[in-house]
VEXTISE-484567 format. One record per residue: residue in one letter; x negated, y, z of N, C-alpha, C, CB in turn. Coordinates in pm, whole numbers, plus 50000, padded with zeros to 5 digits. Each point is the difference from the previous one (the first is absolute). Glycine has a CB too. Layout:
VEXTISE-484567
AXYZXYZXYZXYZ/...
***
This chain:
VEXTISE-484567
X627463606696429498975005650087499604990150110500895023049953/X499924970650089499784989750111499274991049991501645003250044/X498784992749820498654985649937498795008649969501674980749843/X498215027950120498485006349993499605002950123500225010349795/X500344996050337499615000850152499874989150005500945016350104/X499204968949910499294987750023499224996549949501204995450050/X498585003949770498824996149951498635005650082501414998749775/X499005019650185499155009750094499194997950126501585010549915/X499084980850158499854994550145498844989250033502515004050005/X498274991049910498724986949980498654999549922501954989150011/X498435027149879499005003549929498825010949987501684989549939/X498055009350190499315018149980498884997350123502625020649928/X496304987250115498775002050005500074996550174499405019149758/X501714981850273499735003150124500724987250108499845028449911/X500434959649966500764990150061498984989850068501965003549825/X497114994150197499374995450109499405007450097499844985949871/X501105026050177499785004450091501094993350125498875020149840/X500994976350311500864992350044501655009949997497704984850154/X503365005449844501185004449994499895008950134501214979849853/X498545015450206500145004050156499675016050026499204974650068/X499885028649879498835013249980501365007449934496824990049934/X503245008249895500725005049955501535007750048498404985049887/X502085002050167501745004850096499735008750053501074982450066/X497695017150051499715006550111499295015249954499764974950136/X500065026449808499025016349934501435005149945496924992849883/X503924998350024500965003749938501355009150097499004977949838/X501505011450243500865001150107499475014750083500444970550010/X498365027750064499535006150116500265018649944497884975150093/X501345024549767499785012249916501125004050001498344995249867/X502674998050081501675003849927500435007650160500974972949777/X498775018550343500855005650140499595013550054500184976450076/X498255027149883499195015450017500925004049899497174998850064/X502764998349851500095012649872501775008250053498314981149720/X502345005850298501655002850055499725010050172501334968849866/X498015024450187499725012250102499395011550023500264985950047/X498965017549861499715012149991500785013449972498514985449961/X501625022850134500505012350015499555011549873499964992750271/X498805003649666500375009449897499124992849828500205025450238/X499864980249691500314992749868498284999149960502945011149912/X496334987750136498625000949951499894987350020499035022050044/X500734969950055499914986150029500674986849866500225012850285/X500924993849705500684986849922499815003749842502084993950200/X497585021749793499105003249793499254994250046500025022349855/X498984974550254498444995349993500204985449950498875015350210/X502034981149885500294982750015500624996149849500774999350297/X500375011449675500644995949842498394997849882502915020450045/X496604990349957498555000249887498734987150050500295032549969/X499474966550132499354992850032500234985450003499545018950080/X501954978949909500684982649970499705001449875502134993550151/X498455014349796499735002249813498914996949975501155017549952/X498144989550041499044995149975499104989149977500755014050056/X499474979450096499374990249995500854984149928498705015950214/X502524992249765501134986349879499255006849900503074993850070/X496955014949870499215003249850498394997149965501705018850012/X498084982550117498365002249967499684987050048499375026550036/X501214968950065498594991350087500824983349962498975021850288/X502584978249743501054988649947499744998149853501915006350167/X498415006149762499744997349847501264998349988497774989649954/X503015016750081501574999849932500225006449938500814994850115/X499375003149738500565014349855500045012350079501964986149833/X497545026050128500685007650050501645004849906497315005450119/X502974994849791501155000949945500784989350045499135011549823/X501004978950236500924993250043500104999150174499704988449755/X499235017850256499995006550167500955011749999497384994850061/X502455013049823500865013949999501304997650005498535011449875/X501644977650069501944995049965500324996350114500204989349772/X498885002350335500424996750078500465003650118499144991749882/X500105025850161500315005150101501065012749913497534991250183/X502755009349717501155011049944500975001950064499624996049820/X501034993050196501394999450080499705005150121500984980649899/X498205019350228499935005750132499675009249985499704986550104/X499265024749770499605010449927501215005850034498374992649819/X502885006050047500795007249989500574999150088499945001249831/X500594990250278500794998150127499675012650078499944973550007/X498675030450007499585006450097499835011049961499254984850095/X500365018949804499905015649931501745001649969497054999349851/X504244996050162501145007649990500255001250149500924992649763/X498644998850342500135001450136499395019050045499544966350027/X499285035349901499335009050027500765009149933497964989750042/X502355009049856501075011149974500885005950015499444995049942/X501844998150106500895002850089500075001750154500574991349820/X497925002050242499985004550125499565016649993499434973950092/X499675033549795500065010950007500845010749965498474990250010/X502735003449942500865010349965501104998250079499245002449782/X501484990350271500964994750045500054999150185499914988249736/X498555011450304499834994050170498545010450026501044966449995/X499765043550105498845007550082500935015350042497364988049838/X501345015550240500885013950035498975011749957501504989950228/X497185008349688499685012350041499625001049812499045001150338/X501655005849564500175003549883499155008249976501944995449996/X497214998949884498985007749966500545010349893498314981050059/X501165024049853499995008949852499964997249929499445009750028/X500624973749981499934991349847501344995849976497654989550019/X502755014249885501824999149919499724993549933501185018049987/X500084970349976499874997749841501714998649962497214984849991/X503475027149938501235003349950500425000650179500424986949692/X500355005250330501065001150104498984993450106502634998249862/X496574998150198498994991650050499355006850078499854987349836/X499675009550269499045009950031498924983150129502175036849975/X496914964650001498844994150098499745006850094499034991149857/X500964994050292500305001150096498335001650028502674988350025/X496545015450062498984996950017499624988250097499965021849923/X500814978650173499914986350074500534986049953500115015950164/X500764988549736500874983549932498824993849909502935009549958/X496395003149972498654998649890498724989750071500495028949898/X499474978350250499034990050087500904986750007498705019750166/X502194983049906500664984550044500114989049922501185011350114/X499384994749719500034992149883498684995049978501815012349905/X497104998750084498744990849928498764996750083500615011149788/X499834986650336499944989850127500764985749991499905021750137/X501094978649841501044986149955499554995449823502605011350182/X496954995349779499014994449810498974999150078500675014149743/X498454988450287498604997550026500334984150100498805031649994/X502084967050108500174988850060500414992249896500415008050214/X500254994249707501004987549916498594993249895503175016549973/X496194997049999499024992149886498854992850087500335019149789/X498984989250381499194992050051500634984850035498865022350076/X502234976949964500194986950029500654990849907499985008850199/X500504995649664499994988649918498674995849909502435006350006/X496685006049987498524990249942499874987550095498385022349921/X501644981150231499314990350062500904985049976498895019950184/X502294979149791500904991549960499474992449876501775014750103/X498185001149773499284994949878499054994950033500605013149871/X497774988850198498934988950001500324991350102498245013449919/X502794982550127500164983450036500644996249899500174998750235/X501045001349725500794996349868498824995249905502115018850024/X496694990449903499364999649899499044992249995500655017349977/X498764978750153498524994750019500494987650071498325022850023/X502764974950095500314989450107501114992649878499675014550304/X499774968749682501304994149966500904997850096498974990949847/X502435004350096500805001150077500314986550134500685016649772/X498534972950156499594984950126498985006150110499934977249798/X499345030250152499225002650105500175009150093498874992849873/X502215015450110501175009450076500474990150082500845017149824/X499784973350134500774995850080499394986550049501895013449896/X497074987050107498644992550114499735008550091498694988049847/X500945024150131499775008150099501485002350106497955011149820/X503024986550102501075003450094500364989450088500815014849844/X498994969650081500054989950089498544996750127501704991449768/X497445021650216498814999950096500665002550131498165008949835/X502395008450155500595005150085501644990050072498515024049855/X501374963650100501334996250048501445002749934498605002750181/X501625003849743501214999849945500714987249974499185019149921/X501804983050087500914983850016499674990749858502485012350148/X497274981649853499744990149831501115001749955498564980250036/X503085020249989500894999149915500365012249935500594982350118/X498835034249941499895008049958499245005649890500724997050177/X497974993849808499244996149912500164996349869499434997050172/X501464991249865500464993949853501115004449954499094981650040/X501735026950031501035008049938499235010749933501854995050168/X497365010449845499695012349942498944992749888500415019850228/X499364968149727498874995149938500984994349937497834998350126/X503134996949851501094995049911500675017049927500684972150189/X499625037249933500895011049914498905006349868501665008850258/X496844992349814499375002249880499974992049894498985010050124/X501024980549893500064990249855501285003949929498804977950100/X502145026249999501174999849920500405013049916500664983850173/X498215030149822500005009349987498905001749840500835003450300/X498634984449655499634998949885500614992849945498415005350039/X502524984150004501084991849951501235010349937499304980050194/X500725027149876500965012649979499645010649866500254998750279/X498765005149737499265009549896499774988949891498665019250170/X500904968749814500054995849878501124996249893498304995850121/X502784996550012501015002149938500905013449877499524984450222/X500215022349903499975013249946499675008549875499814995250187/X498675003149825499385004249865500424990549901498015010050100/X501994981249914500454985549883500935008949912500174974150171/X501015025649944501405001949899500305013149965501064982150100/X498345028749957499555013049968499334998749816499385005750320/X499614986049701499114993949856500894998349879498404985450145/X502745002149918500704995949936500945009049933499444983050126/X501615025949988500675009649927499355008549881501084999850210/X498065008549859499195009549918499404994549844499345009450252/X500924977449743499234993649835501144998149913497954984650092/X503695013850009500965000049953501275014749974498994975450095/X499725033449927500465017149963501035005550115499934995949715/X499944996750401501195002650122500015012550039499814979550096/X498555030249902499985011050024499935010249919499454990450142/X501095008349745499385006649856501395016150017498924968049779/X502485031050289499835008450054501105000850167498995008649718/X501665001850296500275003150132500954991750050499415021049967/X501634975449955500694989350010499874988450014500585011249929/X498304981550011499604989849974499064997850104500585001449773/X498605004450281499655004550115500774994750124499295018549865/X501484994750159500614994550122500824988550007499895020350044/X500624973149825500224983349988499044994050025501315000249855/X497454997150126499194994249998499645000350116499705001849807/X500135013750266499684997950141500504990750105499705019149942/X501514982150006501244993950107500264986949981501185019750005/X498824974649844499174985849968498954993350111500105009749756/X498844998550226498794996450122499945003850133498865001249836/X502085007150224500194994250128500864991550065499205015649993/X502154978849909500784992050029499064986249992502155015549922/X497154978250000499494988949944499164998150143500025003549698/X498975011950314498504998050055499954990050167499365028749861/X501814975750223500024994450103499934983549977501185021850090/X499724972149848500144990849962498914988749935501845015250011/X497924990249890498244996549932499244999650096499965011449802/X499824996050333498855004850053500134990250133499825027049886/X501674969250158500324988150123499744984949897502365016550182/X497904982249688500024988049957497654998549951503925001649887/X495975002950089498505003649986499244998950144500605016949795/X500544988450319499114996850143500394983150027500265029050136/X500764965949835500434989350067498644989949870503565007550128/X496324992849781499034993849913498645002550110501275005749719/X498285005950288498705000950119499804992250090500165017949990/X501274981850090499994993150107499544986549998501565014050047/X499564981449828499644982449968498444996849979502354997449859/X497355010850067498534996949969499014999250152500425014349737/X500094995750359499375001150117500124988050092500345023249968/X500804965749971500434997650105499304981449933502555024750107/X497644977249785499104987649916498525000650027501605000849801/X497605011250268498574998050012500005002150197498965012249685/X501894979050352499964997450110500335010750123498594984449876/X502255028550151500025010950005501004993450102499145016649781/X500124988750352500934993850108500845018550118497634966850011/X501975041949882500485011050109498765006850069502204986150055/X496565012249872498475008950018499715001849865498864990050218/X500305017149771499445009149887498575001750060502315013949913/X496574971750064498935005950045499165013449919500064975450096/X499195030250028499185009649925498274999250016502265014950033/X497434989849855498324998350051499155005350055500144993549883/X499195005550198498995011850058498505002749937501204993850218/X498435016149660498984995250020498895008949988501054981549944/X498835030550149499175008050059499845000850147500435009849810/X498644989050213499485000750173499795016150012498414973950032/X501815023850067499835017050076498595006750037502154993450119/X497635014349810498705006949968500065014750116499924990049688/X499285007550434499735011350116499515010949881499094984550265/X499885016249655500265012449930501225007949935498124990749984/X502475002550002501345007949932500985004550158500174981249708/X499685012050365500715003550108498995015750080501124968150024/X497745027549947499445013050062500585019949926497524976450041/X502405012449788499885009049926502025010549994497244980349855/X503055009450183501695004750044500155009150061500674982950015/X498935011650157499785007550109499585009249974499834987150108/X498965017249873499405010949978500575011949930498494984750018/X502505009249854500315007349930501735007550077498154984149782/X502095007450276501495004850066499515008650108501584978249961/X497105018750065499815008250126500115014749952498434982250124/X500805019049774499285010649926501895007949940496644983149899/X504175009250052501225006849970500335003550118500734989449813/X499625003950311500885003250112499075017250038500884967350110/X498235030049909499155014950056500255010349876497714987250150/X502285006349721500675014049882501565002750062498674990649721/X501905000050311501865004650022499455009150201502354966149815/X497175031250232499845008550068499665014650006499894981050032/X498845020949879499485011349992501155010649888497234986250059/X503735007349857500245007949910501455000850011498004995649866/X502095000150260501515000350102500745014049995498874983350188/X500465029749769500685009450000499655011249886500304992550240/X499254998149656499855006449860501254996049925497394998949994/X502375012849892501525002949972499375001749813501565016750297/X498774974349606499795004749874500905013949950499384974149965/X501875026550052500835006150015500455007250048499884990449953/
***
């Protein structure tokens, strides 16, 4: 999934838009949606990021769907057990031994509606922002350069990792390692003993190569969108327009 979130990044409709714009709509949105007191704001913000990764980015939508599943299900069992488990005022809805709380039902799908508004906004930076130009924008704001290249080396080292990975995953599986349960959990345990190993001797090869094309301890990056006052207007405007929705709907209740 990770190598397709990068191809994705660099590949989709909305990448000459400036990085800068992007972080900033992304970030600003994600911090409303988390502050809002009740759950209308961050469905608006969750459908409305969507969207515009499906519709306007051009990101699969079936591989958009895979991608937010995991915070999906994270948040719909959150919602579930906050209504059965956390509240005081018990409605008439049973299920066997169970009974729903009516306030845990709000609280829970107040905490899903936050979890999904603020990881779209994550998803359209991830999907649309590459990851150099993240961390241009971060060396704008001053962040220390050596903080920089640690986190610009750990990513490299996080497809160094997964390929390794899949490789010998490849490899077992052609040599019937998983054919069944036993063989399996040998095989598993095969590939995580090996994987660390493969995956430090595969980084120290990186390095050399980094260090043969003159690699003195920077990692330049490129800049190459200028900052467009329309997109900055078009930001503003739009956060303005959320902040006055998290106001007005400050004491609505789906639930």
């Amino acid at each position: 999934m990770n190598i397709s979130t990068d191809l994705y990044a660099y590949h989709n409709n909305l990448n000459r838009i400036p990085p800068g714009v992007k972080l900033s709509w992304g970030i600003l949105t994600m911090i409303l949606s988390l502050l809002s007191p009740s759950p209308i704001i961050p469905i608006m913000v969750a459908i409305i990021m969507s969207l515009t990764i499906v519709l306007i980015a051009g990101i699969p939508s079936r591989y958009y769907l895979k991608f937010i599943s995991v915070p999906f299900a994270f948040g719909f069992l959150t919602l579930i057990l906050m209504a059965l488990f956390f509240g005081a005022e018990p409605s008439s809805i049973e299920f066997s031994w169970f009974r729903v709380y009516l306030d845990g039902l709000h609280t829970g799908f107040l905490t899903f509606s936050r979890i999904m508004g603020g990881f779209t906004c994550l998803a359209f930076i991830s999907l649309t922002t590459p990851i150099n130009e993240i961390f241009k924008q971060l060396e704008k704001i001053k962040v220390p350069r050596i903080i920089i290249e640690i986190a610009l080396l750990m990513y490299r080292m996080i497809f160094i990792f997964l390929e390794e990975a899949s490789t010998m995953y490849h490899a077992q599986e052609t040599r019937l390692g998983y054919n069944s349960i036993r063989s399996s959990i040998k095989s598993l345990g095969l590939l995580a003993s090996n994987l660390f190993i493969r995956s430090w001797l595969q980084g120290e090869k990186v390095y050399q190569a980094m260090e043969t094309r003159c690699y003195n301890g920077e990692i330049p990056t490129m800049k190459i969108h200028e900052t467009d006052n329309k997109w900055i207007i078009l930001v503003i405007a739009f956060e303005i327009t959320l902040l006055l929705g998290v106001y007005f709907t400050r004491t609505i209740k789906i639930i």
